[in-house]
N, C-alpha and C positions, 0 to 999 in steps of 0.2 A: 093311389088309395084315396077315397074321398074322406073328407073333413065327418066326423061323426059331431051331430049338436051338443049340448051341455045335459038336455035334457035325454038322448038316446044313448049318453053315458051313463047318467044315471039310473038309467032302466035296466040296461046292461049290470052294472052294479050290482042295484037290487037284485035282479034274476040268479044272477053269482052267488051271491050271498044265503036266496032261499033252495037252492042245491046243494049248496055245500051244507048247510042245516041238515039238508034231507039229507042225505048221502052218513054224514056223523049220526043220526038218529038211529037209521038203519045199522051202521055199526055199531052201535051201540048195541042196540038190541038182540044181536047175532052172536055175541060174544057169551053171554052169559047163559043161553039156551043151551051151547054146545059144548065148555068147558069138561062137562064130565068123557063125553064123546071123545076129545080132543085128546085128555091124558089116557085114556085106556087106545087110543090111536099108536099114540107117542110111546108107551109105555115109561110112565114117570110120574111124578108122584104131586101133589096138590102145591107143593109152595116154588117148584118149578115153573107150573101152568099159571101162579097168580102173577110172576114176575110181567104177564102179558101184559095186566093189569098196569100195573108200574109204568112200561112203556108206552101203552096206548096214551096213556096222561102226560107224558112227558112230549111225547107226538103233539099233542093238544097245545101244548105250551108253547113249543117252538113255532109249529104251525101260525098259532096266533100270533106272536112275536113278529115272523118274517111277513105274515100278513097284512101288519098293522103298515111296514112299511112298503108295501108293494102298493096299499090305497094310498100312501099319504106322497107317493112319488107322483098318481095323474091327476 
């Protein structure tokens, strides 16, 4: 496997970083559109479907967390 420069890592990076943006925007967005959809699917009731909520953030959190140290390893 060849040697990648300093500079084609951090392109690489960047590029990483503006899809994972994208990609959490888009879910973000998707969620909140469909929620009514979602509990009348499921059958169940509003403080059940917010719990999503709760988790999506806590996802966020970790995410971030194991992320900070997957950059700070290369």
């Amino acid at each position: 496997m060849p040697k990648l420069s300093t500079r084609s890592i951090k392109i690489i990076k960047t590029c990483n970083l503006y899809l994972c943006f994208l990609v959490l925007g888009m879910s973000v967005a998707l969620c909140p559109a469909n929620t009514v959809r979602f509990k009348n699917l499921v059958n169940t009731d509003m403080a059940h479907i917010a719990f999503i909520y709760t988790a999506r953030s806590t996802g966020y959190l970790i995410g971030s967390l194991a992320g900070r140290q997957v950059y700070n390893l290369s």
